[in-house]
N, C-alpha and C positions, 0 to 999 in steps of 0.2 A: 863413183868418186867424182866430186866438183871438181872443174881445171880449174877454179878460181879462190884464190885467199878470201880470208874470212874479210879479210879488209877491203879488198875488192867488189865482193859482193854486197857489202854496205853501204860502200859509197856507190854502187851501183843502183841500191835498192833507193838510196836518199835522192840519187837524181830521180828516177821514174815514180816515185812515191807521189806526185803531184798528180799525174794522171788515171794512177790507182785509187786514189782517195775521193775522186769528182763521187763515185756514186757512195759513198758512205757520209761524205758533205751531204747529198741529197738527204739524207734521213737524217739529219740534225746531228752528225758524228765527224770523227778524225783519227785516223790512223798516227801513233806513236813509235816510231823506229826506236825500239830499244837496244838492241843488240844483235849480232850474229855468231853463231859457235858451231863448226862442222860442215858446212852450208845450209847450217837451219836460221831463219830470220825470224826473229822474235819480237814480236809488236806488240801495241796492247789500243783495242779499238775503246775511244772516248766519247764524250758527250753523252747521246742517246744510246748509241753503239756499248758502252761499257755496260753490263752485265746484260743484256737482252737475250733473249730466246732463242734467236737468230744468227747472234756474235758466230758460232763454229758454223755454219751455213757462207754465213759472209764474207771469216775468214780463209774457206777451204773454194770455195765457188768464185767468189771475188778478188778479191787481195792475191792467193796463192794462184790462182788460174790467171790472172793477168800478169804478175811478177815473173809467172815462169815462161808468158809468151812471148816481155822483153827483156829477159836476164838467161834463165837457162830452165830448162824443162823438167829439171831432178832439184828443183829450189823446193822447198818444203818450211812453210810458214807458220807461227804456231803463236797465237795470240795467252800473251799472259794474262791470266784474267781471275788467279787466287786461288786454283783450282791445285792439289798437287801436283796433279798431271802435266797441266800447261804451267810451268813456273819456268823462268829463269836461272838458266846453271849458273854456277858457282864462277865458272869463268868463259869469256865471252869477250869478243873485240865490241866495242863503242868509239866515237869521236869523243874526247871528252872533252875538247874544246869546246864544243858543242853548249855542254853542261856548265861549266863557267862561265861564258859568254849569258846563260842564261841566266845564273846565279848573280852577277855583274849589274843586270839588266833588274832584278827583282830589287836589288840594294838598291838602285840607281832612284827605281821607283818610289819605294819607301819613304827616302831622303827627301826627294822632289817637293813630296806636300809640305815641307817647312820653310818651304822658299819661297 
């Protein structure tokens, strides 16, 4: 059992998530924090990273082996990537500030080139 909320662990995963990502930057990629449900953290690796050969290698050796050497040891990570298997439950803690801010950000942009 996690001692830690699903919220906890998110925003735990969003601070260290910068120095889990240095080596999937190296390969032309970026890890996406999607959500957390149960103390499963559910990501989805981008750029070159998104659908590669390698993606479950990456996220099971990389991402999940670092996350649980600074978060907790029973963390278990699971990259969304379309597959049935690795998909996104139905419900799931996110920031969704987060998402707005983004959303915010994309309008902001649009608008900008008429100006």
């Amino acid at each position: 059992m996690m001692p830690f909320s699903d919220e906890e662990i998110y925003h735990a995963v969003k601070i260290n998530l910068p120095k889990v990502n240095t080596y999937v930057n190296s390969h032309g990629g970026a890890i996406k924090l999607l959500g957390v449900n149960d103390g499963t953290v559910y990501i989805e690796l981008t750029g070159t990273c998104h659908g590669c050969s390698m993606s479950l290698m990456t996220t099971k050796m990389v991402v999940e082996r670092q996350l649980r050497e600074l978060i907790h040891p029973q963390l278990t990570v699971i990259n969304v990537d379309g597959s049935k298997e690795n998909k996104l439950p139905e419900h799931y803690y996110t920031d969704h500030t987060e998402e707005e801010v983004t959303t915010k950000e994309r309008l902001i942009d649009k608008v900008k080139k008429y100006f």
